[in-house]
Residue frames as qw, qx, qy, qz and C-alpha x, y, z in Angstrom:
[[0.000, 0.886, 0.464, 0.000, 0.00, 0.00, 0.00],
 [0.391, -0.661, 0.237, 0.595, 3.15, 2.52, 0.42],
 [0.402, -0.129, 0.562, 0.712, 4.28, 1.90, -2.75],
 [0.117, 0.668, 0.707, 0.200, 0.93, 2.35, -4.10],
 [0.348, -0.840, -0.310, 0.278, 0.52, 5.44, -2.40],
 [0.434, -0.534, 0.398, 0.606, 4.28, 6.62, -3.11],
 [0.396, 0.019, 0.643, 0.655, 3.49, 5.80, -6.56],
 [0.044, 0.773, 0.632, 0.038, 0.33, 8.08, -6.67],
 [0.233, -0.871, -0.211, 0.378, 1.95, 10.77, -5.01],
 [0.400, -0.528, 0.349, 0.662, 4.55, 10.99, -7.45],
 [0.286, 0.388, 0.643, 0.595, 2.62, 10.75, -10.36],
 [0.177, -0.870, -0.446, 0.111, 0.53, 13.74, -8.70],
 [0.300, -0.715, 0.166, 0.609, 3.11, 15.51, -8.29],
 [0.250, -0.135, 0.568, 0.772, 4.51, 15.41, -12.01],
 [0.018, 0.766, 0.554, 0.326, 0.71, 15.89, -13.29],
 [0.010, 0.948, 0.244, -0.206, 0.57, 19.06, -11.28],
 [0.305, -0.581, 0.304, 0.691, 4.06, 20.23, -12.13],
 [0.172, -0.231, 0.583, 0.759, 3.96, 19.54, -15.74],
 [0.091, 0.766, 0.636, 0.023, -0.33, 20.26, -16.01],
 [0.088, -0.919, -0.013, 0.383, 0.64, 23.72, -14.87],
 [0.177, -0.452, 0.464, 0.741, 3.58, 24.32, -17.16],
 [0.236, 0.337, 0.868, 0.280, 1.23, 23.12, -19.80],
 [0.082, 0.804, 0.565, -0.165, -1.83, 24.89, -18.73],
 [0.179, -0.853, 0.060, 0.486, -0.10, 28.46, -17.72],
 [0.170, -0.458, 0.223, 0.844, 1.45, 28.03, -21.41],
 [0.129, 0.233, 0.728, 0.632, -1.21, 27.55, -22.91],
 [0.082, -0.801, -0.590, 0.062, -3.34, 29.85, -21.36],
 [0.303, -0.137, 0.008, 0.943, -1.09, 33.25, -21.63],
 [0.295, 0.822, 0.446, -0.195, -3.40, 35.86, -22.03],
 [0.423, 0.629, 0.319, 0.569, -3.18, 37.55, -25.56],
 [0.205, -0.061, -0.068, 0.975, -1.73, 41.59, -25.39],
 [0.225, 0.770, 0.596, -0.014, -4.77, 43.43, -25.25],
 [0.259, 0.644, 0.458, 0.555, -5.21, 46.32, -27.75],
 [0.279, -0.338, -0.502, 0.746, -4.53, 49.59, -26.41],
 [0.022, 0.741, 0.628, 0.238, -8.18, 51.43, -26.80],
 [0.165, -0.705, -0.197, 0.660, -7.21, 54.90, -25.42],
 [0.449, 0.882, 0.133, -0.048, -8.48, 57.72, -27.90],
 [0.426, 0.844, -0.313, -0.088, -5.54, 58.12, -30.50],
 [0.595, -0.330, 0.717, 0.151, -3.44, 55.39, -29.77],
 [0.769, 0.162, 0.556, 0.271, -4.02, 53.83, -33.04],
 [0.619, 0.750, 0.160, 0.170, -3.76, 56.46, -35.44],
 [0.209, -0.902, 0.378, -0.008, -0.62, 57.57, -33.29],
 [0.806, -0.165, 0.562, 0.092, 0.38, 53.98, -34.09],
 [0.723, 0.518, 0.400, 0.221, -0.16, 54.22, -37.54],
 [0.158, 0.939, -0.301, -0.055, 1.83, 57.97, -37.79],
 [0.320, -0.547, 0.734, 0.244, 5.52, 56.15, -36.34],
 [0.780, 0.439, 0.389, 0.218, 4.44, 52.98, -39.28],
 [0.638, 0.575, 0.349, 0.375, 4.96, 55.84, -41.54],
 [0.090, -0.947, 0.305, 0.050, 7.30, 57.67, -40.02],
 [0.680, -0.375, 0.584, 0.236, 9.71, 54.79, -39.77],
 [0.724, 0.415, 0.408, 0.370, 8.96, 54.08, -43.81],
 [0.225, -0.165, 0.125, 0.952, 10.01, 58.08, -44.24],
 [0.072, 0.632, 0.660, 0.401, 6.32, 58.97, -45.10],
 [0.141, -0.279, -0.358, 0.880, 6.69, 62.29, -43.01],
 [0.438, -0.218, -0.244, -0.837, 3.30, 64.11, -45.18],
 [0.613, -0.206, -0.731, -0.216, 1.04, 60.87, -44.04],
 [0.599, -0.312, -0.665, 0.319, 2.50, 60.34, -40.58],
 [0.011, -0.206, 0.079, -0.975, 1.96, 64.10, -40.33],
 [0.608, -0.246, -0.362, -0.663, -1.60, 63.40, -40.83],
 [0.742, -0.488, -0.457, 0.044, -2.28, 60.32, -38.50],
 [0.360, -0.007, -0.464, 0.809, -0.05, 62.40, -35.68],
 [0.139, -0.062, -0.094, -0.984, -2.73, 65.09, -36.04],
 [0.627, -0.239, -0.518, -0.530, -5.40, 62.80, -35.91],
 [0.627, -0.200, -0.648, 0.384, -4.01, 61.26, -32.78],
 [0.088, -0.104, 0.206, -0.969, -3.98, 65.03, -31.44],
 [0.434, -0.277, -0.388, -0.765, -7.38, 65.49, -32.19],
 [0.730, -0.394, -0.523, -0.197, -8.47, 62.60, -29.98],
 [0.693, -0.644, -0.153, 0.286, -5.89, 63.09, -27.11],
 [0.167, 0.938, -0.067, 0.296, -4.58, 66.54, -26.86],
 [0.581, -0.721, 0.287, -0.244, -2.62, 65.57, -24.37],
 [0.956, 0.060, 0.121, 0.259, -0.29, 62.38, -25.92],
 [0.351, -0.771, 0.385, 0.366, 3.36, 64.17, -25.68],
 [0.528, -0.154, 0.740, 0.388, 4.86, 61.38, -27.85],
 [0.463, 0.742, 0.472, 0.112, 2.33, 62.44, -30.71],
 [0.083, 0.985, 0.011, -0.151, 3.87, 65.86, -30.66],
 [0.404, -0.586, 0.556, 0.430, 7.49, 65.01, -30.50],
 [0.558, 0.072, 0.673, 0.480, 7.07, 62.49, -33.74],
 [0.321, 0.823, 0.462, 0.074, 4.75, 65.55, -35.34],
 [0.059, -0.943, 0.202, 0.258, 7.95, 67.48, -35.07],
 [0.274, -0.333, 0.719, 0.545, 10.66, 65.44, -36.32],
 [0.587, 0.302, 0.668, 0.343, 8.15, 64.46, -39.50],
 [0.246, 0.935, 0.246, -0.072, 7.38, 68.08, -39.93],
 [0.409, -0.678, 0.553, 0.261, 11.19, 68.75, -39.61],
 [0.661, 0.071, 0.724, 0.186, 11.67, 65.99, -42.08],
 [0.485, 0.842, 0.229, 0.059, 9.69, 68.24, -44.90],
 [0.608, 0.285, -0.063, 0.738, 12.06, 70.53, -44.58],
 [0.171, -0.109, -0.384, 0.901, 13.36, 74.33, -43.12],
 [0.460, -0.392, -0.184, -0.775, 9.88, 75.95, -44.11],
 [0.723, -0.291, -0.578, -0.243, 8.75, 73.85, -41.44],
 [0.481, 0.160, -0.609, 0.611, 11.04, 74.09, -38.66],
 [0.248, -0.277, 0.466, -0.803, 9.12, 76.71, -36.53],
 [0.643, -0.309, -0.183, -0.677, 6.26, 74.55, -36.74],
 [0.739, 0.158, -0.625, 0.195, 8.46, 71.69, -35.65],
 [0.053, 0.261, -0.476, 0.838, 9.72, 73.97, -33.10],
 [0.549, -0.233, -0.237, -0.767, 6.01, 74.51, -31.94],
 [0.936, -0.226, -0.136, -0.232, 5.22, 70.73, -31.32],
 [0.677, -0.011, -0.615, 0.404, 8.50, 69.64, -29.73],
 [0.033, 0.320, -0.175, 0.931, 7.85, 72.40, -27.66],
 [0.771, -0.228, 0.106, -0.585, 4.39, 71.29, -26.31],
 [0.820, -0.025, -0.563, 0.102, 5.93, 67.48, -26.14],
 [0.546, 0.116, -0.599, 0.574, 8.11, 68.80, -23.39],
 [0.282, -0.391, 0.176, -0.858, 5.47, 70.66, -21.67],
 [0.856, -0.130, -0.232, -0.443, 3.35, 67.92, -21.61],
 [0.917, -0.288, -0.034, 0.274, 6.04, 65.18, -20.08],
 [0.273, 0.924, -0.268, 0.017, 9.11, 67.18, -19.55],
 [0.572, -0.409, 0.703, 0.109, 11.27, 63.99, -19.10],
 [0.849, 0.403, 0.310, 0.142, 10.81, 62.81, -22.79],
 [0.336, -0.591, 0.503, 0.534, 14.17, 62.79, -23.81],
 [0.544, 0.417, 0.634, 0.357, 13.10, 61.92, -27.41],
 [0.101, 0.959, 0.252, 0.081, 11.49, 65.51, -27.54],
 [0.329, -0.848, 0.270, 0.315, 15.00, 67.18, -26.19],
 [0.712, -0.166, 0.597, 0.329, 16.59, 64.88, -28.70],
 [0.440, 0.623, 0.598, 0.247, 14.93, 66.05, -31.48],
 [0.039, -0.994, -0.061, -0.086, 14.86, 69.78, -30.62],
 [0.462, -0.745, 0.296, 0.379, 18.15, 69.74, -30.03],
 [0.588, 0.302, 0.656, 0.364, 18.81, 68.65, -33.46],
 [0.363, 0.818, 0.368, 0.250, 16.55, 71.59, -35.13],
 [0.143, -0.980, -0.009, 0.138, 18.07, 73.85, -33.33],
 [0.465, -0.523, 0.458, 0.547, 21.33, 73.06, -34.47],
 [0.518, 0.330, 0.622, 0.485, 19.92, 73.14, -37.84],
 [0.056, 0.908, 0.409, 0.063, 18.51, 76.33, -37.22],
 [0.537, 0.475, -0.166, 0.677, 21.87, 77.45, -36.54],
 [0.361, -0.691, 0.312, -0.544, 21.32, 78.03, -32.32],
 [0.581, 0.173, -0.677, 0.419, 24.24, 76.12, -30.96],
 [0.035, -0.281, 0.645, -0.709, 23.55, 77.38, -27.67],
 [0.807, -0.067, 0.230, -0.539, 19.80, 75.96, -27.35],
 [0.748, 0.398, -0.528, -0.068, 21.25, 73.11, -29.03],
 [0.438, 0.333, -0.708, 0.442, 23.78, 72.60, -26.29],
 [0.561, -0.189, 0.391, -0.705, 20.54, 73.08, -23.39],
 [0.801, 0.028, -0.226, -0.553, 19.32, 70.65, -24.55],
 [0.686, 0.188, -0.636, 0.299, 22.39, 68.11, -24.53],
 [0.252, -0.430, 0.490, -0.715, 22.48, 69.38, -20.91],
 [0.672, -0.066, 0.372, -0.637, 19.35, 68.42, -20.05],
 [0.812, 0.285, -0.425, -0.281, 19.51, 65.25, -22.52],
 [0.553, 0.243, -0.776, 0.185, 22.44, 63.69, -20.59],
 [0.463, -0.161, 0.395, -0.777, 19.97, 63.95, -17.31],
 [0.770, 0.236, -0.034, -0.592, 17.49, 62.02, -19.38],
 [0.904, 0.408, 0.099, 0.076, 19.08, 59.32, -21.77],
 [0.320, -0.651, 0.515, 0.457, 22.94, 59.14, -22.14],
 [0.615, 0.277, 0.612, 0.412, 22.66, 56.96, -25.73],
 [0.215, 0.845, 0.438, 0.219, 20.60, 60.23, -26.93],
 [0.078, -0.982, 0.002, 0.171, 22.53, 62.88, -25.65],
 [0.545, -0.367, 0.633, 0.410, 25.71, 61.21, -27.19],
 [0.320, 0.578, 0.645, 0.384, 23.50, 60.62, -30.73],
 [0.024, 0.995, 0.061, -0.074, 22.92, 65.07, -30.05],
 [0.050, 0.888, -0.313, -0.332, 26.15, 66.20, -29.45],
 [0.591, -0.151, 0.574, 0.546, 27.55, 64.32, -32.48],
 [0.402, 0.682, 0.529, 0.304, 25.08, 65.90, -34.24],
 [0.074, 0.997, 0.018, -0.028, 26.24, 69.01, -33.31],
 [0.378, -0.657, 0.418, 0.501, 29.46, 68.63, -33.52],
 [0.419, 0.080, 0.745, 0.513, 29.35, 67.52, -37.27],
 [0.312, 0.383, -0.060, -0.867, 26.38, 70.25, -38.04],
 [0.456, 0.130, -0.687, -0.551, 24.33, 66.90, -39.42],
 [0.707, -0.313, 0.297, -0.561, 21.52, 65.13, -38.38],
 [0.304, -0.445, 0.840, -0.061, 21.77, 61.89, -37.14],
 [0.541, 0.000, -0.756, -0.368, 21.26, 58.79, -38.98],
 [0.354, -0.242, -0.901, 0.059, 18.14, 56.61, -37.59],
 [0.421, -0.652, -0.301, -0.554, 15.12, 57.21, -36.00],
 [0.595, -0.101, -0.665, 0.440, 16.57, 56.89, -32.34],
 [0.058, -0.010, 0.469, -0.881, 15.03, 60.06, -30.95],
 [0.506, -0.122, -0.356, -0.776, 11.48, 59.50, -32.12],
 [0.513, -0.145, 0.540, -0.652, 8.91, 58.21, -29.51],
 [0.196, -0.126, 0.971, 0.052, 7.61, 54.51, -29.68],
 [0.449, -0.436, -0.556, -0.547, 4.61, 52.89, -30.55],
 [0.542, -0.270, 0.552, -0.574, 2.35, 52.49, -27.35]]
């Protein structure tokens, strides 16, 4: 009866251990969808920012506005794609990295960026605030700034530009 018993308990045991590793992976719950107003068309702007559509991802940034005035990361990529058009554009660039950093003034993407125009704009000294405040923030980014300013060219890759959510 021991053995019986012994041999029960150990098959119990390996049913619950390897039921559960079973179960728990086959039961992962799926990512759920993130449903907060502008989340997706802010989703869709970085898509087509990342392909270099900067008119497009203008547009779905703007749409993402619309729904949540208030999404920081919307503003920062609605500057670098406006930025992207080119210098006619810059103040407006200026404009929305400017309200990114009101809005969260730790997004070191936004300081990243703006520190950028401004050195395109030809104001080394905001240029260098920024790196200040950048190497506070993000040391990869404020290293990825002041090469850009030391070389008077923007940097290659999309490394300052806010994620998807």
């Amino acid at each position: 009866m021991n053995k019986m018993l012994m041999g029960l308990t150990a098959t119990a045991v390996a049913l619950l251990f390897f039921g559960t590793q079973v179960f728990a992976a086959g039961s992962s719950p799926k990512p759920k969808r993130d449903t907060r107003p502008g989340v997706s068309e802010y989703n869709d702007g970085v898509k087509l920012m990342q392909r270099g559509k900067y008119e497009k991802a203008e547009k779905r940034f703007n749409a993402a506005l619309k729904k949540n005035p208030n999404m920081a990361e919307a503003y920062n990529n609605l500057g670098y794609s406006m930025r992207k058009q080119g210098p006619q554009y810059y103040d407006e660039a200026l404009s929305h990295y400017n309200q990114a950093i009101a809005l969260k003034s730790n997004l070191a993407e936004a300081y990243m960026y703006r520190g950028v125009l401004y050195m395109l704009m030809g104001n080394e000294d905001k240029a260098l605030a920024d790196h200040r405040k950048l190497t506070q923030l993000d040391r990869k980014l404020a290293d990825a700034l002041q090469a850009a300013i030391a070389s008077g060219e923007e940097p290659d890759g999309l490394d300052g530009l806010a994620r998807k959510w």
